[in-house]
N, C-alpha and C positions, 0 to 999 in steps of 0.2 A: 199470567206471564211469569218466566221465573227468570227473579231480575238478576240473579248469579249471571245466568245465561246472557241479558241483554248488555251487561256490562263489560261486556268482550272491545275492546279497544278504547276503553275510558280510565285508563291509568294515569295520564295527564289531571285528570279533573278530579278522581279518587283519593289521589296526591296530595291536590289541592284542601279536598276536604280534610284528609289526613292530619297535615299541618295547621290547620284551623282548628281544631280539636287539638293538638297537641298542646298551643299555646293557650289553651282558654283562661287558664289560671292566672296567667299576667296581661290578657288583651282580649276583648270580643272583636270579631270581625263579622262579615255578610258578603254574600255574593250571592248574583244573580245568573241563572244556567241561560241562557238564551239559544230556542231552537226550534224548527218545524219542526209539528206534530210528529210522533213517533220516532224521533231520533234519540229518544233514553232518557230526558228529565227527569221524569217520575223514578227512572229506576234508581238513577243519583241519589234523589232525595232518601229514597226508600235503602238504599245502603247506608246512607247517611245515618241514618235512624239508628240500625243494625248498629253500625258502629260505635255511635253513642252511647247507646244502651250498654252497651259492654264494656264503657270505659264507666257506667255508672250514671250519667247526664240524665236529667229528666227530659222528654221530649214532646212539645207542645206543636199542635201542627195547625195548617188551614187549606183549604183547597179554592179558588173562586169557582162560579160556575156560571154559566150563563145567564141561564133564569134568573139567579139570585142579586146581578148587578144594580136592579133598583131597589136591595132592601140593604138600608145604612145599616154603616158598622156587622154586616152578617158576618164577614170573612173573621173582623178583630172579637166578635164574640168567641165565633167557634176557639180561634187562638187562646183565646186571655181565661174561659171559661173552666178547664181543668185547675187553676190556682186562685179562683174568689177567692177563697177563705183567708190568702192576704189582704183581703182587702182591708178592713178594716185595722190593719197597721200603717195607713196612708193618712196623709192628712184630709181633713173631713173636706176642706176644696175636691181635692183631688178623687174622693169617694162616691160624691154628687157626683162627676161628671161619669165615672165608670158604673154606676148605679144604672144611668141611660140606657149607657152601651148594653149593659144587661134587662134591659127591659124592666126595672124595678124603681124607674122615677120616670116625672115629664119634665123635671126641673130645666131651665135653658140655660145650654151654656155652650160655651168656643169650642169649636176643634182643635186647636191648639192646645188647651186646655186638656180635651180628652189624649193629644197625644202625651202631654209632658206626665197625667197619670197612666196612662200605658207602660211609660216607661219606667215610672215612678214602681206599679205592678209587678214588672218585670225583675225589674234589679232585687226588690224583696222576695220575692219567689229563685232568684238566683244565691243570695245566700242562703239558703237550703240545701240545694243540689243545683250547681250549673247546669245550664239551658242549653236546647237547641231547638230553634225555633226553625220552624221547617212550615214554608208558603210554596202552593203548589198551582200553577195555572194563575200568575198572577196576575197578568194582560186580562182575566176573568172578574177579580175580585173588584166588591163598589168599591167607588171613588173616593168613599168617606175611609175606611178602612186601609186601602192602599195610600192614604196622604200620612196616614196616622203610622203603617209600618215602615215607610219610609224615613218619618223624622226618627224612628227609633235607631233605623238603620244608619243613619248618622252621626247617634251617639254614642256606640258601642265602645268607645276605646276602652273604657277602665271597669267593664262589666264583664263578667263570667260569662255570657252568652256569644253564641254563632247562629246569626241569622243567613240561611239559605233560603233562597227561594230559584220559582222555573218559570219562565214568561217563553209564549212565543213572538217572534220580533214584533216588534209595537214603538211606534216612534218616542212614544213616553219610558218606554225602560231599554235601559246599559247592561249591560255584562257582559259575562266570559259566555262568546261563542260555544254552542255545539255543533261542531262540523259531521258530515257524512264520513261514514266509516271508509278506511280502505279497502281495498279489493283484498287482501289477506284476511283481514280482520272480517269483513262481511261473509265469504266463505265457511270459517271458520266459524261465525254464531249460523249460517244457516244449515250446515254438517251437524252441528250440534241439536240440533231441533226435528230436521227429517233428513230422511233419505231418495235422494230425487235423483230419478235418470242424468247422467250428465248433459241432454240437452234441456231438459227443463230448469236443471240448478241454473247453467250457464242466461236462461231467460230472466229468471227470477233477480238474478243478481243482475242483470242487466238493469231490468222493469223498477226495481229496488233502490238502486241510485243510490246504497248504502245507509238509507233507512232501518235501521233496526226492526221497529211494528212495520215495516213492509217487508223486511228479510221474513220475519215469521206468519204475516197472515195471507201476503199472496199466493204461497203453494197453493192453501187450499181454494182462492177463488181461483188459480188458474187450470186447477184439477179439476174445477167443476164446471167449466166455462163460464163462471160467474162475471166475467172482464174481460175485455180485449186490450190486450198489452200496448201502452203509448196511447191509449187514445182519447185518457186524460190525464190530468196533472196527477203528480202522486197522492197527495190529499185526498182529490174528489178519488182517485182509486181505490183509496182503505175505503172511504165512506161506500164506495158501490160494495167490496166486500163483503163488509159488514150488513150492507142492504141485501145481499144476497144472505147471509147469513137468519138477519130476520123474516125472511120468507118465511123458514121453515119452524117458526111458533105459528103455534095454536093461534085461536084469536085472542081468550081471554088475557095470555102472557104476552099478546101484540100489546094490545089494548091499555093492559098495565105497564107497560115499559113506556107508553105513549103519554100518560099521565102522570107519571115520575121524568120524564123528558122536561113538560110543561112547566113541571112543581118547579117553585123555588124555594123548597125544603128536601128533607131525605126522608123523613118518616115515610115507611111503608104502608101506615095504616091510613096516612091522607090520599095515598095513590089508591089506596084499594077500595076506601069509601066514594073515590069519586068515578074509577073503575067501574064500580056496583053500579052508581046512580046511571053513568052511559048504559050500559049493558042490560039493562034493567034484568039483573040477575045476580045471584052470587057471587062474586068474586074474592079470593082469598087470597092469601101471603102468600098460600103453598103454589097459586100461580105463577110465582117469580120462580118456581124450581127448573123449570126448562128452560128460562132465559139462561140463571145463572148454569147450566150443565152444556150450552150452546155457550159459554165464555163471554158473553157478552154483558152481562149483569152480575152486581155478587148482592148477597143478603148478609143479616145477622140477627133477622129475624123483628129489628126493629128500625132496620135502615136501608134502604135500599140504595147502591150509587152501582153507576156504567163503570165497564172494566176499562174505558181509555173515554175522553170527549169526542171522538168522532165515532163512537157507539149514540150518544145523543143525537150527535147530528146527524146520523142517519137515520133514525127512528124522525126524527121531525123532517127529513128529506122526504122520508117516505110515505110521511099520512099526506091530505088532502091540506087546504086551506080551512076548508069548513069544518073538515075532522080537528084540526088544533084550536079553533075557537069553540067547539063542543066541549073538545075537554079543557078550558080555562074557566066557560063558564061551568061545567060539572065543580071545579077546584072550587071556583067563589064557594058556591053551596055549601062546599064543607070548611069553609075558612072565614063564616062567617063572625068568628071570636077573634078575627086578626085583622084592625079596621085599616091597615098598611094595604096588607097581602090580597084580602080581598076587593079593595078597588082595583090595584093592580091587575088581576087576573078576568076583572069582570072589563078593564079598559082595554086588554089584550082580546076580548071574546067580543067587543064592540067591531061594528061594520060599520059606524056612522054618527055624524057629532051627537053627545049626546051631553048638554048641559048640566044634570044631574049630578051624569059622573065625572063629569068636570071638575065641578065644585069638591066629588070624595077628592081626588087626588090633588085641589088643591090644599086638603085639610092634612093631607099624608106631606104635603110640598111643607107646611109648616110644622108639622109635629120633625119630618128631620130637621129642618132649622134649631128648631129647640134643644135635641139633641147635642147639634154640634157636629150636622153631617151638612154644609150646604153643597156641597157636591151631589147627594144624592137628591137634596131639593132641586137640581136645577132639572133633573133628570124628571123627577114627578111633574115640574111646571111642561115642560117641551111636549110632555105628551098629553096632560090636560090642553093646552093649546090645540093641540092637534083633533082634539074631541071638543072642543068649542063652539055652539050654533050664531055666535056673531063674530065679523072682524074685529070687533074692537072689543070682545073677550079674548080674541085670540090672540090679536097686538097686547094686551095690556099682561098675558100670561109670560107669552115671548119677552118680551119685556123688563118681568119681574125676573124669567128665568136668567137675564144676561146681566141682572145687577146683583144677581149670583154671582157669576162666573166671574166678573168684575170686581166682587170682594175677595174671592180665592188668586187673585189676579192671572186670569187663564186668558190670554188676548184674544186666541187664534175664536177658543168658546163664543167669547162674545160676539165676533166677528162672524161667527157661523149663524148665530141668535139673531143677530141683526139686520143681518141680508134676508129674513122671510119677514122682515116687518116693514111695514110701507106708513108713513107718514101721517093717511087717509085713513085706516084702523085706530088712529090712537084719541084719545078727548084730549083734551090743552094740557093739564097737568102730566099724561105721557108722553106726549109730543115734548117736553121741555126736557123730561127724562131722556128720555131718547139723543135729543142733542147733547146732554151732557154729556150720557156713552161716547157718542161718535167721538167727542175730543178727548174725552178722560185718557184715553191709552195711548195719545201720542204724544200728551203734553210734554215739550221739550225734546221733541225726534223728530220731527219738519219745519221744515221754514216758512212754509206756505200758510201769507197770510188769511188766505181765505178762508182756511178755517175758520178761525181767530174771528173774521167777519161774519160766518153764518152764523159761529156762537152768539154773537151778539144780538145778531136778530133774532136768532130764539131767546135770549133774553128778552130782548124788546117786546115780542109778541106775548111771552107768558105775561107781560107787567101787563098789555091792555089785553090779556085777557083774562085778569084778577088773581093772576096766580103769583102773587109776590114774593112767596116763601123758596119757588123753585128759581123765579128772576134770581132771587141773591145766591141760589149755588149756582148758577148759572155764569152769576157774573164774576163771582168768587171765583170760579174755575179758568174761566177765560183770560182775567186776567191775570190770575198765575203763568199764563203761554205766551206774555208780555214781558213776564219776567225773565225766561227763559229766551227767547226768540222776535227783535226787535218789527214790530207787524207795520209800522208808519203813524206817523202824528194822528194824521186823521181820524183814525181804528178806535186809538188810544182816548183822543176826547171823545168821540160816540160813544166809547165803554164809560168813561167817567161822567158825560151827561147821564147817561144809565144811573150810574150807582147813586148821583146827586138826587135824580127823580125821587129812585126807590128812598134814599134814606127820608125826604119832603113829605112821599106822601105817609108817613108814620104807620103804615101797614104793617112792616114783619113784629112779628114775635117780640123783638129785642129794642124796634122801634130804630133810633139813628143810631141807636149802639151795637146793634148788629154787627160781631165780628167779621160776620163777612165782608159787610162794605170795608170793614176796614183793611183786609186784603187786597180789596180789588182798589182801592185808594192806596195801597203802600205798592201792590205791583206794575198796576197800570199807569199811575199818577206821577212816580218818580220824582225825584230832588224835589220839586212842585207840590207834593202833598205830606211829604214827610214830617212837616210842621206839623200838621191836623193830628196823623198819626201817632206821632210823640206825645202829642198834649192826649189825645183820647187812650193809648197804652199808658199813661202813669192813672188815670181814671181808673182804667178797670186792675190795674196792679193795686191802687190802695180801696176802691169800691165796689170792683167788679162783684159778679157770682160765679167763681171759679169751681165751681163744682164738678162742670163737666168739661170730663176729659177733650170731649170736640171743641167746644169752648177752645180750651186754651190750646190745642192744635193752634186755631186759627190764632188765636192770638201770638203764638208763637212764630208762625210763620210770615204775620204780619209789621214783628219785632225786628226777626233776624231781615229782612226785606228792605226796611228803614234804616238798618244799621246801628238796630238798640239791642247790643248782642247782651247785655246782662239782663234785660230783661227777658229775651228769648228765653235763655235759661233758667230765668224765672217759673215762666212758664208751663215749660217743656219738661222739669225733673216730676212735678205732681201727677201730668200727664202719663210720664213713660212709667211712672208705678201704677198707675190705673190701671193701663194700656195691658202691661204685664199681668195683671191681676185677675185681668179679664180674658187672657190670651188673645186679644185681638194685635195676632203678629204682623198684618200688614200696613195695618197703621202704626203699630209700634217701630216699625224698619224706620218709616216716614219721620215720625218724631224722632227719634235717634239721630238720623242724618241730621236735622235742623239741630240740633245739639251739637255733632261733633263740630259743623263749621260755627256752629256760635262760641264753642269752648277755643276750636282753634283763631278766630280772632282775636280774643280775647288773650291769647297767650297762656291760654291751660290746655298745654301738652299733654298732661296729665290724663283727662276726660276725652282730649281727643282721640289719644290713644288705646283707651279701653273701649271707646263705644265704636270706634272705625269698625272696631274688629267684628263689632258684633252687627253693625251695619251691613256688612261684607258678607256673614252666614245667612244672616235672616233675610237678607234678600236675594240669594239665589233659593232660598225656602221657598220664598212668597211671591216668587218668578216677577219681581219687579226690576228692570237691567238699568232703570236711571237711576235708582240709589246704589246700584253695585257701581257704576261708574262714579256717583260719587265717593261713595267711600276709595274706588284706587283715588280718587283725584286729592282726600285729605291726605293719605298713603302718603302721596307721590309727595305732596305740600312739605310733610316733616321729613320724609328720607332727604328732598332736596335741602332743609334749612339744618339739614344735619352732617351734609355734606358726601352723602350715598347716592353717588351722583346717577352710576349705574344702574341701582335699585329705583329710584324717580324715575328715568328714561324706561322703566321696563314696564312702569305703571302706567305711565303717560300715554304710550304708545298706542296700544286700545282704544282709549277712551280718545284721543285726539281724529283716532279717523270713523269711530261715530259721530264726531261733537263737530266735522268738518262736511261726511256726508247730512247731516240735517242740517246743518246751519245755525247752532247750537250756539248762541252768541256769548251767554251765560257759560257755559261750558267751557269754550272757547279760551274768555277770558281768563276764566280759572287755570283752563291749562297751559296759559302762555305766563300767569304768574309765577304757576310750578315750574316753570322754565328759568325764570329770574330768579326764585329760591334757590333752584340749582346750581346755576353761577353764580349768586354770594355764595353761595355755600362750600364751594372752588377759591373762593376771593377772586372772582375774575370778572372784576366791577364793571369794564366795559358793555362786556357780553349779557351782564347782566343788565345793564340799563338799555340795550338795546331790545332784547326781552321784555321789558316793563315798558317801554317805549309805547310800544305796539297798542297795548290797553289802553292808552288815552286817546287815541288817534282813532277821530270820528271816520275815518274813510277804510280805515282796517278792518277783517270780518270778524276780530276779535276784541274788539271795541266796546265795551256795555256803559250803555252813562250812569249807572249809581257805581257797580262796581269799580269801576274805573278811580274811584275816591280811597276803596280801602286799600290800597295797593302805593298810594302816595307815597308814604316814608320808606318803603323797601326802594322805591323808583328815586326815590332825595339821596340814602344811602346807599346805593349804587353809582350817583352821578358824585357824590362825595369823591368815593373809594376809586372812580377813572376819571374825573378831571370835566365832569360834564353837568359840573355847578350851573353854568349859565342858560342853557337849554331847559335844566329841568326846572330853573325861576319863571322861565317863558313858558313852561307847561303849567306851575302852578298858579301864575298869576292869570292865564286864561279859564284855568279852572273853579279856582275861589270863588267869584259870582255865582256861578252854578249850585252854590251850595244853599240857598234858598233858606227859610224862616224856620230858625232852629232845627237842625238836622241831627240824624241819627248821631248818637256817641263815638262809633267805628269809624265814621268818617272825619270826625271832628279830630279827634287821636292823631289820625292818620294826617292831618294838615297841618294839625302844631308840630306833631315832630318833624316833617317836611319843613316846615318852615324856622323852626331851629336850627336841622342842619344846615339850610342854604342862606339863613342871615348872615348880614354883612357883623363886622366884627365889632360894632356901635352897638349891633340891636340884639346879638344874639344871646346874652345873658339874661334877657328878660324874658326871649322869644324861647328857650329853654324855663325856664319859669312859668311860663303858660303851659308848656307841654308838661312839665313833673306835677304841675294842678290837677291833670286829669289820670293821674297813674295812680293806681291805687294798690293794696294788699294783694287783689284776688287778678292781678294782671303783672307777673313777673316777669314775662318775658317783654313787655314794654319796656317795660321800668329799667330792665337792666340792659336793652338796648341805650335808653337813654342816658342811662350813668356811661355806658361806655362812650358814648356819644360826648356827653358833657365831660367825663373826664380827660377824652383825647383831647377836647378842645379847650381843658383847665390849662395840661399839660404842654400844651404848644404855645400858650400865652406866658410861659415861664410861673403859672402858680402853683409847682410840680407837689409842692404837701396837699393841698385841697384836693388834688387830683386821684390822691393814695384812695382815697374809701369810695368812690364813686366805681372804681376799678377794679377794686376788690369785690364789692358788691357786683359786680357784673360776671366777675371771671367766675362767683361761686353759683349763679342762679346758671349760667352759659353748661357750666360742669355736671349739674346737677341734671339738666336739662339734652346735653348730650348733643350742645350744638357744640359740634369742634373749631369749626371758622372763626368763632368769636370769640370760645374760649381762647383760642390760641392770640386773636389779637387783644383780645385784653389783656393776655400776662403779656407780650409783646410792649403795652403801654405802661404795665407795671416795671418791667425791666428797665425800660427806658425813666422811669422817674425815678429809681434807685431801689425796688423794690427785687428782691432777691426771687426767681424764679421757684414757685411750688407747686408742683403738677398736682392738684387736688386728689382726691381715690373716689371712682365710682362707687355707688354702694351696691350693696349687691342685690337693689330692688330695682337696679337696671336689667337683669339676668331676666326677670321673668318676662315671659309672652305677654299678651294685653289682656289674655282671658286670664290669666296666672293673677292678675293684678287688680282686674274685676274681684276675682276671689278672695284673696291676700284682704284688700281695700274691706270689703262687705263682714270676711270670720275677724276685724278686726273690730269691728264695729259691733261685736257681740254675736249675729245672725249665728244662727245652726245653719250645718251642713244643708237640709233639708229647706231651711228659710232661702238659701244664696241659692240652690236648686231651681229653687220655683222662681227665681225673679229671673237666672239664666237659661231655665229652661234646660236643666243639664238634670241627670238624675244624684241622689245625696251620694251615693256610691263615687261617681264621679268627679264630683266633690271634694272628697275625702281623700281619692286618690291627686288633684290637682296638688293640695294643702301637700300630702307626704312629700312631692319634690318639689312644693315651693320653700319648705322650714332651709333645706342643706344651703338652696341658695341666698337664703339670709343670712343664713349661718345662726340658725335657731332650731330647738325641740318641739315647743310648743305654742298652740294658737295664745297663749299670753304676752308671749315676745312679740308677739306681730305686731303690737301701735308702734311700742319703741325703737322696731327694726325699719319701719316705712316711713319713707319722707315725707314729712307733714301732707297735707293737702292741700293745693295751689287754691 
């Protein structure tokens, strides 16, 4: 096809690419062609090229193909494979994993990992000659591949490259439309190609519908009466075309077009060997010559590919059933040196279970794992299932394949995996698996205790049925959906007689120290267990074996639950360098969130606001939507306590009418906190304590009983600031009881300064002395509520000089920190005790973003570009470009400046 020709009304998109090239030198960008078969993608791309090439760009390309979606990483080889020879300027992490991709290790490791060396690839091959990376038929390409150029596709901003690709519509890819041509423009390319009576152009263009490959290949089926007009859709029309088209090869050139259809490779010489073996006769390359002279096929004498994909699929429309499993199993025969490709093609050539090869594809289901492809693994498990001679090989395949899809976090996958497994297929240890699935992906998006309920019973049954190791995720899990979603009393001790059994009978692993009981004891057990918890987290904080990263997950999540948010963070920062390490990004999202709301209780704004952010990207990565709600929800936390009243309410909004349709109790309460931050953050104390109200009040849907405690002193200093002292003593004297045999840290904070501000004027001096007890270095934003707290109330008692530094100290952390509400009332307090109003000055490491700051924080710390890379998942390029416009907003040259120009570390 000559793609000058097909690009007749594509100057809109031409354009596009235009300006993408133009600016490469200061920005990469990507876009995606979206469009039925035959409306001009390929010819985009292929201009694209052209154009490239001419401004000098190297151009690196890939194509998906049908055949080839069960072989990991094929698409990112063919891509990445013309510039190996940077490899080895990568860091040896980053080496291993693309070593895989090329087929030159077994070593295991993350997909995450393999993209961030993709990218890593990439950027080095781009300071050479800038890139264009050109994806073709991407709705085609595997799963492992397309996750991998995706993430790259995201980080294009400060890289020389332009990633384009062409997909036809597919619910998983976005882009710029290609629409049907106009009636000018479709004339016009089909005048340009033949010359047709004017009642047959006016058919054609009809029949055509402004298809391009259907402006040019219908003449000649409608010359030949190879179709009748309308009386299929356009698609199956080209495909009959083109099936009229191959009528007219020989056999042998059927034959071999039929066996390069099947392949899921290009080599010539694999189709023609396996060609030969059908045929039982000579077959050669020079077979392909009448394809490729009938336009339907091209060579180069060592590769053979179709001139559009619906040349494939009419060749496999047109053979038999039996004739495509003849030729998959002829391809095994010659693919016996490729232990992937050839189970593959011998499970496509199967008519019926066959346990054997079962078992090959379940060894191909692991060899991708190892890679770092589990997407293509889940694809190998689904269809060894399907060739299984028992149900409970076949449950236990389906099974494995959806705790796949569940680590990639794909719901819908799971959900699909799930529904052909029946209960009766599985032995006890799958059966408990299985129940985990069913709740894992809605933990926190229903209200429905039931669930909640059957968890337990599947907990219950795995314990008498010896399977104790799966009871404790079982029960770990379940009561995490406690936390979130209040299920009723009853639920709640069933789950804790659970965990008491399991910890008695000293079965798991870990014995009663099992992190997980201690989960399902900080989520399920509430004020009531928090005791145990506390005393058993300072154990494994001074004796544990924190080695493993899951380990301290759970212990972390069992910290921040209790309301031991330093210890959370304890936890949680070894972990998230693990986590990083290993690029396991979807648990890394997970621990992240558990950090940001542990840093934001704590009053490190600081932490909070680097990791929200990152929060934020790596879970619409890792298609997980309750940690992107929670990160709007820290968002909204600081915009409101910062007085961005607008920005809160735009974050809030989302997440409020999820966290309302589930019943989201946990959620809830957050968001109606963020409501109360908001109006302090206005100083419009009424509104905010009616706000805060709501969260203690058992009858409210926003009501959570632990959370309900850390929210006290913002609920105290609201009824301060409108006159609603009395009410909120009647709140916290109904609440204190509740607080049960030594409670988390966050809640205790949160009762002494409560109970500061609302002492009577006897006790409050002491009752502020118990609260400054628990305020320490690494919590300023406490501390310096409290100074302002204690110094308003120095200053009203007439002991206005005691009052000066309590005030000071408040007004400079409030400054620093960028809450203006308070800054303004503490110089407000300073004015009034004789102190001369001084509007502090931001520094100018207020300017940067929160990734700016990540970065800034990490090159000050010594890291290379290439070190803060790998831990952000950004490439060093990237990097370096962040640093160039973080120095001006310091008002510095060089990474030496950066300790002395950043404000300490909270």
């Amino acid at each position: 096809m000559d793609e000058g020709t097909v690009l007749v009304g594509r100057e809109t998109e031409l354009a596009t690419i235009v300006g993408f090239l133009d600016a490469i030198a200061a920005r990469g960008r990507s876009c995606v062609f979206v469009g039925e078969p035959g409306i001009g993608k390929t010819a985009l791309l292929a201009a694209a090229a052209d154009e490239a090439r001419a401004r000098g760009l190297a151009v690196l390309s890939a194509r998906g193909a049908e055949p080839e979606r069960h072989l990991s990483f094929a698409g990112l080889h063919s891509l990445l494979y013309p510039v190996r020879a940077c490899l080895d300027r990568l860091e040896p992490v980053h080496q291993e994993a693309l070593r895989g991709v090329f087929g030159l290790s077994q070593a295991p490791v993350e997909l995450f990992l393999v993209a961030l060396a993709a990218l890593e690839l990439l950027a080095e091959a781009a300071e050479q000659r800038p890139l264009l990376l050109l994806v073709d038929d991407l709705h085609w390409l595997d799963a492992a591949s397309r996750d991998v150029i995706e993430f790259v596709a995201r980080r294009l901003d400060s890289e020389p490259l332009v990633l384009l690709a062409a997909s036809r519509p597919h619910r998983a890819v976005t882009g710029q439309s290609l629409d049907a041509l106009g009636p000018d423009a479709s004339r016009t390319l089909l005048r340009r190609r033949v010359d047709l009576p004017p009642d047959l152009e006016d058919k054609v263009l009809d029949e055509a519908a402004g298809n391009p490959l259907a402006l040019l290949e219908l003449p000649v089926a409608l010359r030949s009466q190879g179709i009748q007009g309308g009386a299929l859709p356009l698609t199956a029309r080209l495909e009959t075309a083109f099936a009229a088209r191959l009528a007219e090869l020989d056999e042998r050139p059927r034959l071999l077009l039929l066996l390069a259809a099947v392949n899921d490779g290009e080599l010539l010489a694999e189709a023609v060997a396996a060609a030969a073996n059908l045929a039982g006769s000579d077959v050669a390359a020079r077979d392909a010559e009448q394809a490729v002279r009938l336009h339907l096929a091209a060579t180069d004498g060592t590769t053979v590919t179709f001139r559009h994909p619906l040349v494939r699929s009419a060749v496999l429309q047109t053979a038999s059933e039996t004739e495509r499993r003849r030729a998959h199993q002829s391809l095994a025969q010659v693919l016996t040196g490729f232990p992937d490709r050839y189970a593959w093609h011998l499970a496509a050539a199967s008519d019926g279970p066959d346990e054997d090869l079962a078992r090959l594809l379940d060894q191909a289901a692991d060899r991708a794992l190892r890679r770092g492809a589990p997407s293509s693994a889940a694809t190998w498990l689904e269809r060894s299932a399907d060739l299984s001679q028992t149900e409970t090989g076949r449950g236990h395949r389906l099974l494995r394949a959806a705790e796949v899809a569940f680590q990639l976090g794909r719901p819908r996958t799971v959900h699909r995996y799930m529904e052909r497994i029946q209960a009766a297929m599985l032995d006890p240890a799958d059966r408990g698996t299985l129940a985990w699935l069913q709740g894992a992906f809605v933990d926190g998006v229903t209200s429905d205790s039931e669930i909640v309920r059957q968890l337990a019973a599947s907990a219950r049954q795995a314990l008498d049925d010896g399977e104790p190791e799966i009871a404790a995720d079982l029960l770990s899990g379940t009561a995490t959906r406690c936390w979130w979603v209040e299920p009723g009393r009853q639920i709640r001790a069933d789950l804790l007689a659970l965990t008491d059994r399991l910890a008695a009978g000293g079965q798991l692993r870990l014995a009663d120290r099992d992190p997980r009981l201690l989960c399902a004891w900080a989520a399920a057990g509430g004020l009531e267990r928090h005791g145990t918890v506390v005393e058993e987290l300072a154990w494994w904080a001074s004796e544990g074996d924190l080695s493993d990263p899951g380990t301290r997950m759970l212990l972390a999540r069992a910290a921040f639950v209790s309301g031991e948010f330093e210890r959370s963070l304890l936890f949680c920062r070894p972990a998230v360098d693990r986590l990083r390490a290993q690029g396991r990004l979807g648990l890394l999202t997970a621990m992240l969130a558990t950090q940001t709301f542990s840093a934001f209780y704590l009053g490190r704004w600081d932490l909070t606001e680097t990791t929200v952010d990152e929060v934020s990207r790596l879970a619409a990565e890792t298609r997980q939507p309750i940690w992107e709600d929670s990160a709007a929800l820290a968002s909204a936390h600081l915009a409101g306590l910062r007085g961005q009243a607008e920005r809160a309410r735009e974050l809030l909004a989302p997440v409020e009418r999820v966290a309302v349709t589930a019943g989201n109790q946990a959620m809830l309460n957050s968001v109606q906190l963020s409501k109360g931050f908001t109006e302090l953050g206005r100083e419009n104390y009424s509104d905010a304590f009616l706000e805060l109200r709501r969260t203690t009040d058992e009858t409210d849907h926003a009501h959570h009983p632990v959370l309900q405690f850390w929210g006290l002193d913002y609920l105290a200093e609201a009824a301060v600031g409108g006159g609603h002292q009395a009410e909120a003593r009647e709140i916290l004297d109904r609440l204190r009881p509740a607080l049960g045999r030594s409670p988390g840290g966050g809640a205790v904070r949160a009762v002494r300064f409560a109970e500061a501000l609302l002492a009577n004027d006897l006790d409050a001096e002491a009752a502020f002395a118990r609260a400054f007890a628990l305020s320490r270095a690494a919590l300023p934003w406490y501390r310096a509520r409290l100074d302002l707290a204690f110094g308003t109330w120095l200053r009203r008692r007439r002991r206005v000089t005691e009052s000066r530094a309590p005030l000071r100290a408040a007004h400079s952390v409030f400054t620093v920190l960028g809450a203006g509400a308070w800054a303004e009332r503490a110089a407000r307090e300073l004015r009034s005790s004789g102190v001369k109003d001084r509007v502090a000055s931001v520094r100018g490491a207020s300017r940067l973003s929160p990734q700016e700051w990540q970065i800034a924080r990490l090159a000050a710390k010594g890291l290379s570009n290439r070190d803060i890379g790998q831990q952000l998942y950004l490439s060093h390029r990237t990097v370096g470009s962040h640093l160039y416009r973080i120095f001006p907003k310091l008002g510095i040259t060089s990474r030496g400046q950066l300790h002395d120009a950043l404000p300490p570390e909270q």
